[in-house]
N, C-alpha and C positions, 0 to 999 in steps of 0.2 A: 125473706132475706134476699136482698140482692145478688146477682151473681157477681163475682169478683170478677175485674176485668185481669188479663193479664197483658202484661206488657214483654215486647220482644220482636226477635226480626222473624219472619216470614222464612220460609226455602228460598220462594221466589226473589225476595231482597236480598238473599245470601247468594246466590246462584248468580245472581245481575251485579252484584257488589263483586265476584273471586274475578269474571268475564273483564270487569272492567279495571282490575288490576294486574291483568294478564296485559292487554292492549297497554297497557300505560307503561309498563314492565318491559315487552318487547319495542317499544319505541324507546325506550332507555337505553337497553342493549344494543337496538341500530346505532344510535347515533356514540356509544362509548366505545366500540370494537375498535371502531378506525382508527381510533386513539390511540389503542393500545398498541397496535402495531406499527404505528409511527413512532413512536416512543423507543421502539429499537434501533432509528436512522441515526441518530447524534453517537451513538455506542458504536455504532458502526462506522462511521464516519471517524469518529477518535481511533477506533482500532486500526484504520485506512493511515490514517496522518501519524501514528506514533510507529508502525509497519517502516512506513515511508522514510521517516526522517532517521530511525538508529540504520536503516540500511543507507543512507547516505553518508551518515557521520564513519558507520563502516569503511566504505569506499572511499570518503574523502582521508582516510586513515592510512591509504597504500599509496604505493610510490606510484608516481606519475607515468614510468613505462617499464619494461621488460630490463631496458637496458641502462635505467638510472642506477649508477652507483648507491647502494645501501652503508658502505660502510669507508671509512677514509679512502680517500679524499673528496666523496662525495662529489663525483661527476656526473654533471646532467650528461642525457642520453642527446646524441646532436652537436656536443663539445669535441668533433672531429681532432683539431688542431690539437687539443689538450687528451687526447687518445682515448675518447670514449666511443663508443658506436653509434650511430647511428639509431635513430627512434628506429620504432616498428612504423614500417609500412600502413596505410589505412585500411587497407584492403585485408592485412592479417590480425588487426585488431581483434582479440578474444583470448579465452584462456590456454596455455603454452604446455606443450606436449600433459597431457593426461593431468594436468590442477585439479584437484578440487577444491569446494569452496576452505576447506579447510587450510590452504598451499595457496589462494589469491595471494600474489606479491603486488601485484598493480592494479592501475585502477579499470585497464579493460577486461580483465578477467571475468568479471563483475555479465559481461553481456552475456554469460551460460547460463546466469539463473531466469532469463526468460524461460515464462511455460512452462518452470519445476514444481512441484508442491514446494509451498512456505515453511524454509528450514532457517535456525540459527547459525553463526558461524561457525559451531560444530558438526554442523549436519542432522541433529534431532529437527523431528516433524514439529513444526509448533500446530497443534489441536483449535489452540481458539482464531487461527488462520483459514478454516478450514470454507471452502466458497470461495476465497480470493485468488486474485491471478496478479501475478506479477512481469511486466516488460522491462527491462534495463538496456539502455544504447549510451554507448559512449563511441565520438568520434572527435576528430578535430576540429577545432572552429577558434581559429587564432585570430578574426577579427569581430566572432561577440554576434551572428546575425545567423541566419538559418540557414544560407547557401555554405556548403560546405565545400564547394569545389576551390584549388588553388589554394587551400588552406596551410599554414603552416606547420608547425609539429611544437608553437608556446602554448598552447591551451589547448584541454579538450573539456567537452562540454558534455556533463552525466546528466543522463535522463532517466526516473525511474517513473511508470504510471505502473499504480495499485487499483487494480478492478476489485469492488467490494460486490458481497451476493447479490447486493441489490443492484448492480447494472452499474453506479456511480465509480467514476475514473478519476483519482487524485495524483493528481504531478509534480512530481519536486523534480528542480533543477539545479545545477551547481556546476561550475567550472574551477577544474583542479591543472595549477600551471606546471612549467617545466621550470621548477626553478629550486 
């Protein structure tokens, strides 16, 4: 009687077969890692631009200076003859005796939250901010161009840049008039 043959894989084809889906395996994982972690920049970058733009709409929401009338007869600050006062100074630009964000009346107030942790207009910490940095500059710039000097007290011009973890800086601009 013959012997039966059997059929089957070897150790050595199983052991050469596990080796060579190991290499094929980690050449798969090099080239998908990077992916993955790119894949957080657009998330990031929306969190940066949506950050950006409610703290602007914020800002463009308060009165133009310290000393704009808020309630009848609604006198710009600089309406001298018509008995209002005089804007603020450029140089005293920022928030007025002890504001906080909660008490901004104006729109230079806005330059204290440079360098704070990312809070809402109530002052709670917001958590998925957490990495970011925020610059806010507001000055005058009543002819629209980057020299500031000789400027007059009809426009100032808000600048907010949002540093994301990742190093990237997004900039919204906006000018809020005196009118």
């Amino acid at each position: 009687m013959p012997a039966l043959k059997h059929r089957g894989f070897t150790l050595i084809e199983l052991i050469v077969g596990i080796v060579m889906f190991a290499i094929a395996l980690s050449i798969i994982a090099a080239l998908i890692a990077p992916q993955a972690q790119k894949s957080a920049e657009p998330i990031v970058a929306l969190r940066a631009s949506e950050f950006g733009q409610s703290l602007m709409n914020e800002i463009q929401s308060k009165s133009f200076d310290e000393y704009s009338e808020r309630s009848a007869p609604f006198r710009r600050c600089g309406e001298i003859s018509l008995g209002a006062k005089a804007c603020t100074a450029a140089a005293d630009l920022g928030p007025d005796n002890s504001e906080t964000r909660t008490s901004y009346n104006d729109v230079d107030d806005y330059i204290a939250l440079s360098g704070q942790p990312i809070t809402n207009s109530l002052g709670v910490l917001l958590p998925q901010y957490s990495g970011f940095s925020l610059v806010v500059k507001v000055q005058y710039d009543s002819d629209f161009n980057d020299a500031t000097s000789n400027d007059g007290t009809t426009f100032k011009r808000i600048t907010i840049e949002v540093t994301s973890p990742l190093g990237e800086v997004y900039g919204f601009s906006a000018y809020k008039g005196n009118y």
